[in-house]
N, C-alpha and C positions, 0 to 999 in steps of 0.2 A: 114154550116160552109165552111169558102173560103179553098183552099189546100195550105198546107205550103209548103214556097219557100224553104227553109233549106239551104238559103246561110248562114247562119252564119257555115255551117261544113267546116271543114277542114281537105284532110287526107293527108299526110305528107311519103312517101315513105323512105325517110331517116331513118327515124323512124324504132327502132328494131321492136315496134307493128306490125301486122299485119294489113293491111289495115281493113280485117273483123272487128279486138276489136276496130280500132277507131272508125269504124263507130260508131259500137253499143254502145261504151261509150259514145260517145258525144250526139245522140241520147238519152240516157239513162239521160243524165246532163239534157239536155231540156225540157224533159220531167217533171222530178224529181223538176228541179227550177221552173216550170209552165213557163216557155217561150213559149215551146207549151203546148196548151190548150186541155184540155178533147173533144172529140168528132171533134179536126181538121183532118183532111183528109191528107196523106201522097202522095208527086207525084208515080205517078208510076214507076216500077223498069222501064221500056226502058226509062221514061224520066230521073233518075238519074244515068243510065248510060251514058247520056251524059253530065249532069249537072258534076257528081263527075269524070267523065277518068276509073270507073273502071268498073269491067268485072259483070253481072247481079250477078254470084254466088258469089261474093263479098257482092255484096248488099242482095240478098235471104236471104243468112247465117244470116248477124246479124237481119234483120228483122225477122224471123223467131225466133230468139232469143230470142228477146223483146217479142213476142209473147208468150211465150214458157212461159218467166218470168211474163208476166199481163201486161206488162207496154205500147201492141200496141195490139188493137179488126181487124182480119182479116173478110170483110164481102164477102160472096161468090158475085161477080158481081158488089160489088161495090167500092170496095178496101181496103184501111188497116188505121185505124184510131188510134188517141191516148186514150187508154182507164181511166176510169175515176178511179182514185186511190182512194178516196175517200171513205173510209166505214163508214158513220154515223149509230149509233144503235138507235135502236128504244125508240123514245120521245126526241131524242138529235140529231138536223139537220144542227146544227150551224157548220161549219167550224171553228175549232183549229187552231190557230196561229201556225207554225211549229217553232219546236226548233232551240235554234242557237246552231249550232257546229263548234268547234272551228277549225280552219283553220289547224291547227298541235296539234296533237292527240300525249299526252306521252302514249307509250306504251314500253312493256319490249322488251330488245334485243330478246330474242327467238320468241316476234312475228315480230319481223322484217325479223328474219330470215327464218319463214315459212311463207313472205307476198306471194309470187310467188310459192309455192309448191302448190302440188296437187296429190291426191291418186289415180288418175286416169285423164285419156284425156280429155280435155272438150269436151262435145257434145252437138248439136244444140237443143235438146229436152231430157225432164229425160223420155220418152216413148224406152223400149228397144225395136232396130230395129234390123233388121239383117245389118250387123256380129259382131253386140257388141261383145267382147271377154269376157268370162269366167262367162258367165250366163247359168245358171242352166235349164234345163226343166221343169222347175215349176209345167207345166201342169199334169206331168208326176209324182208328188210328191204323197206319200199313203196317203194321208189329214184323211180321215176314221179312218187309222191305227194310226196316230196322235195325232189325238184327243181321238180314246181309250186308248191312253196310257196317256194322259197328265190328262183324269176323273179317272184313275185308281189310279193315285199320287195324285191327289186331295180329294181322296176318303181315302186312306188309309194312309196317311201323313198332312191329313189337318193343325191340330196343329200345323207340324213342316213348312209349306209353311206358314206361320202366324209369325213367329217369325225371327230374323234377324240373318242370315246363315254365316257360314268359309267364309271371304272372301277369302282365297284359292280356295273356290268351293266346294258344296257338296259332301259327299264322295262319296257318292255311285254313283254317276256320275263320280270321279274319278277314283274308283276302274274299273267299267267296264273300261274308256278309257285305264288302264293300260293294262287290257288282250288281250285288242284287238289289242293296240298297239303293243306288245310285237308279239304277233300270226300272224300277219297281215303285222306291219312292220316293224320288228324286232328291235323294239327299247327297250333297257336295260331301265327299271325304276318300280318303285313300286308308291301307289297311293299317297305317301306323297312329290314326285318329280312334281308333277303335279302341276299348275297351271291354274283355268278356268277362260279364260278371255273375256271381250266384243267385240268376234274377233280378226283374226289373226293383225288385226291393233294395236289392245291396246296391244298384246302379244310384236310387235315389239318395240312400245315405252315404256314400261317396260324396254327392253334390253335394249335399247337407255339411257333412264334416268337412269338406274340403274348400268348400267356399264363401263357408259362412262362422262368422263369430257370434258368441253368445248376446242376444240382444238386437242383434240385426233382424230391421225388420223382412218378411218375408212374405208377400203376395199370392193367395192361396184360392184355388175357386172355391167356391161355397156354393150348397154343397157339391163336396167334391172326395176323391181316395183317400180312404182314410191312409192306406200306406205312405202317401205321403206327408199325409198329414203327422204322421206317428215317427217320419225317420226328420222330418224338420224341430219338434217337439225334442226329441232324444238330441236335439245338437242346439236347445234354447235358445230357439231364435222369437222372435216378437213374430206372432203367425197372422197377419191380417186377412181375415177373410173378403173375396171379390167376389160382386152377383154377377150372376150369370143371366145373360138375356139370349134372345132368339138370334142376335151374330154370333155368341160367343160370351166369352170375358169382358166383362164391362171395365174402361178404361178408368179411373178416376180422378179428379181435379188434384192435386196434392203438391204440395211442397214436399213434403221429406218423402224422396224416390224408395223403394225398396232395392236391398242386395239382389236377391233373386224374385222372379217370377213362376210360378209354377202353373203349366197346362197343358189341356190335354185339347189340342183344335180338330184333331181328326173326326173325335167325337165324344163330344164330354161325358165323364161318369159322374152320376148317373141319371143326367141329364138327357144326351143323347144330340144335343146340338151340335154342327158341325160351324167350325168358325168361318165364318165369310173370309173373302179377300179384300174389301176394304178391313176388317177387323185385324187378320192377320199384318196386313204392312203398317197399319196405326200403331198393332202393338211393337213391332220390329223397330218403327222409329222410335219412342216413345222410350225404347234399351238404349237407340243408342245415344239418344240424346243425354238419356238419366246415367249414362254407365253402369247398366244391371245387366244381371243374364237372365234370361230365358229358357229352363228347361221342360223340353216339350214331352210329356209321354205319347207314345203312340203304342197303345197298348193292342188297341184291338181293330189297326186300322185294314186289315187284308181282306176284312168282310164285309162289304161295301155291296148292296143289292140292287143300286138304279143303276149306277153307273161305273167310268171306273175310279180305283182310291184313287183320291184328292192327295195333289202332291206333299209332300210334308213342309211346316213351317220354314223348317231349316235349312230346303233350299231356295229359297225367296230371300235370303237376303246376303249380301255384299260382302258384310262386316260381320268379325266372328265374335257371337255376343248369343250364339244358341247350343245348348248341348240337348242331344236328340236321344232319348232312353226307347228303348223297347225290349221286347223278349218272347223266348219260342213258348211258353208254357201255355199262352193260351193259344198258341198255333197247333201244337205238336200235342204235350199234355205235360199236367201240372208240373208232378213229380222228376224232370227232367234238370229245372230249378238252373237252366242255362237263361241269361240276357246279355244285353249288349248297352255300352254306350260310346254314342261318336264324339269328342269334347274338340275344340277347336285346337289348334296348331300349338300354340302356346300354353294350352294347359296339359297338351299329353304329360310331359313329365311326371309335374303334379300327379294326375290322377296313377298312372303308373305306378307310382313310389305307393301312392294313397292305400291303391291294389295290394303291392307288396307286401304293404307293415298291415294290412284286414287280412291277410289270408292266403298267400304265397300262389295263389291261381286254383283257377277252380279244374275236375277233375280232367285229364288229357281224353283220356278213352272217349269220355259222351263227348268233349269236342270234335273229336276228331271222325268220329261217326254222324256228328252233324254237320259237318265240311262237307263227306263224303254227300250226305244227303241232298244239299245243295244244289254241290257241285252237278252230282246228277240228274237234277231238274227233277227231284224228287218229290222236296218241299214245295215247289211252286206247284206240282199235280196234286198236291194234296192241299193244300192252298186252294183252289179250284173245285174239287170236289164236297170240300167242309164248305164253300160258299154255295154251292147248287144246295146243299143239304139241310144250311141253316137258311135260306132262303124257302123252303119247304116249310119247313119247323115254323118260320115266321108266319108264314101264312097260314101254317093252320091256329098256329095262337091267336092273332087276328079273328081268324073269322069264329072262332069258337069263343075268344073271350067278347067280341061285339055281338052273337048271340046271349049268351048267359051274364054277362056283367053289364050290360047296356042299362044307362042309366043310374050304375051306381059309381063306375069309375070308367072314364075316360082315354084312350091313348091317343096319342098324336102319331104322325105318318114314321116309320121305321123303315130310314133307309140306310140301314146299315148297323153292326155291332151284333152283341153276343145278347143283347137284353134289351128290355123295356120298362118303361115309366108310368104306371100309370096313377091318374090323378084323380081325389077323392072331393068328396064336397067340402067347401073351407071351415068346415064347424067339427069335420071328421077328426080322431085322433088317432094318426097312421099308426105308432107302435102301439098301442092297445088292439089293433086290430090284426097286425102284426104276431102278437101273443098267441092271439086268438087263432090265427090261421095255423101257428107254428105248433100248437096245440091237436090241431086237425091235421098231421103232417104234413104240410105245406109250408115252406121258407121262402116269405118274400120279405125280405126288410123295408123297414122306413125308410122313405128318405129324409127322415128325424136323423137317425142314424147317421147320415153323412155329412153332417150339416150344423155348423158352429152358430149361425146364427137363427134366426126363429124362417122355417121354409114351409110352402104351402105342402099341406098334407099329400102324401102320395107312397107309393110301395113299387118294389123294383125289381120284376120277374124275368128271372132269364130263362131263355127256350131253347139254348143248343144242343145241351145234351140231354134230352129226352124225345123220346117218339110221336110221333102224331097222338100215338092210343095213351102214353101218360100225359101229354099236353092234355087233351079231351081229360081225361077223368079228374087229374088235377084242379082242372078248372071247373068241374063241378064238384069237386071239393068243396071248392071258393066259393060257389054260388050256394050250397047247402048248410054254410057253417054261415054265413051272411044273410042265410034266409031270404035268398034272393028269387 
């Protein structure tokens, strides 16, 4: 096969895209349309960095991309070719005429309005590298202890994992989250305020859909989750971004109150602030004066390193005006995709039915094996352990990144959470550099990335699940590729 010239690309700086998406989109189209062909040969990056004007990690990124995706075979020594899309099954060799799709696609306003969201950063590969943020030590999960709880519920409730569950969530997996919540994070509720949902994602779009009308304005930290940023967006609401200061959520002067408020006070993402108690009871009155709610995530409040977790929002106040989300995935691990939410007295219905008509309950068996684990004081031992461990983890990021990054980026004190912030000089451009690291296989995103309106440059490293020895070598990564 001869090498493709790939003049037909064009990247266009004007353009909001990114040089990186056009490459890879247009590449992507060529491919896709059979313009280039299965097993042609791509020039090499020095020569399309002189062909296209841009910088190699321009080019790396989205090739690496398409790789990433199937859509480009990299060969060690002999370059990067278009891989063959093609899956014919066995006895049937023929090539399928491709369908025709129509040029403009009727689709509903709400997916127009989540074409551009996203629950998280894009990354150059779905392989978690170091410093993805808010991943779990998986390695480190009691799998053994796991699986005897999940044969224990299968054993002794078979009948009932057989048959079609509350979509509420099973009880008995409600019941425990109730005591532990209450004991652990002082939140007021019994097991009938509960809601189990398919992660803390679905819990958010529940609020979303269920309490908010199109156009209603919505109170949003900035920056802040993109998930929720992306499941309020999907229910077109008016998304007002709030700055964030060193209490917390900054209150604002305003006549027109928003529907909902959304935060995170345990400790903001990805931020890292934890809300004070004057901040917390300002914002509690501030609900119930305007008649809004209040949903709190507490996402990653069980890793807490001075002292111990700081009770939650929701039990500090009187009046039921807070719905409390959390979820085991980054306790336990990801792919579990169990959460919870506790809604006040008068909306259980609501949400219940809300449950029903999204998805008739999520599945019996991993509830009922995370009951068992609970119930057992399982979760709370393992709770305790992932915090002795990410407390390690922290301090070795700490003192290895204030050796080798000192001077070029900044952290402040980490008392608690899965990740860190740290802070570039104000003239810096966090996602280019961002690029750049991601380039050098390192993922820390911008906190551009999180961030609706213009925020001081900064990149947001998480340390839980990697070792002392890939903290260390990651971070001189960082120092290597920064020329530091």
């Amino acid at each position: 096969m001869p090498v493709a010239t790939l003049n037909m690309i064009r990247l266009d700086r004007r353009l909001r895209a990114s040089l990186q998406s056009q490459l890879y989109r247009q590449l992507r189209e060529l491919i896709i349309s059979g313009k280039l062909q299965t097993g042609i040969r791509l020039p090499s990056t020095r020569d399309l960095v002189g062909q296209l004007d841009v910088s190699r990690n321009t080019i790396v990124y989205a090739l690496d991309r398409l790789i990433g995706e199937g859509y480009l075979n990299s060969r060690i020594g002999s370059g990067i070719y278009v891989a063959d899309l093609q899956q014919p099954t066995p006895g049937n060799r023929t090539q399928s005429a491709p369908r025709s799709v129509p040029e403009q696609v009727q689709t509903s306003r709400r997916t127009v309005a989540t074409a551009n969201a996203s629950i998280s950063p894009t990354y150059s590969t779905s392989r978690v590298r170091p410093f993805r943020p808010c991943q779990p030590a998986v390695d480190h999960f009691p799998l053994r202890t796991w699986n005897r709880a999940r044969s224990y519920a299968l054993r002794s409730q078979s009948n009932d994992m057989l048959r079609e569950g509350d979509a509420a969530g099973l009880l008995r997996l409600r019941r425990a989250l109730a005591v532990y919540l209450q004991d652990a994070r002082g939140v007021r509720c019994d097991a009938e305020q509960i809601v189990i949902t398919a992660g803390a994602q679905q819990a958010l779009s529940l609020v979303a859909t269920s309490l908010t009308d199109p156009h209603d304005r919505v109170w949003i930290e900035d920056p802040g989750y993109l998930g929720a940023r992306a499941a309020f967006l999907a229910a077109r609401v008016n998304l007002i971004p709030i700055r964030i200061d060193n209490e917390g959520i900054c209150i604002p002067s305003t006549r027109k109150s928003p529907r909902v408020i959304y935060c995170t006070p345990s400790r903001q993402f990805p931020l890292g602030t934890t809300m004070t108690l004057a901040r917390r009871l300002a914002l509690l009155e501030f609900a119930r004066k305007n008649d809004c709610w209040i949903v709190e995530d507490d996402y990653d409040s069980e890793f807490r390193y001075v002292e111990r977790p700081l009770p939650a929002l929701q039990g500090l106040t009187g009046h039921d005006r807070v719905l409390y989300a959390g979820s085991f995935s980054k306790v336990l691990f990801p792919s579990l995709r169990l959460g919870y939410l506790v809604v006040p007295e008068g909306l259980v219905e609501v949400f219940r039915k809300a449950k029903e008509i999204g998805d008739a309950g999520c599945a019996t068996i991993d509830q009922a094996t995370a009951a068992i684990f609970v119930e057992e004081g399982f979760f709370s031992t393992h709770v305790r352990r992932m915090r002795k461990l990410y407390r390690e983890r922290r301090d070795v990021f700490l003192e290895t990144s204030s050796r080798l990054l000192s001077g070029w980026m900044k952290f402040p004190d980490i008392d608690a959470g899965m990740d860190a912030t740290g802070w570039l000089q104000s003239n810096a451009s966090d996602a280019r550099i961002s690029r750049e690291l991601a380039a050098s296989g390192v993922d820390v995103p911008p906190v551009s990335a999180y961030s609706l309106k213009t925020s001081p440059p900064g990149l947001v490293f998480g340390f839980t699940a990697f070792s002392p020895a890939q903290l260390r070598s990651a971070l001189k990564a960082v120092a290597a590729t920064m020329k530091l």
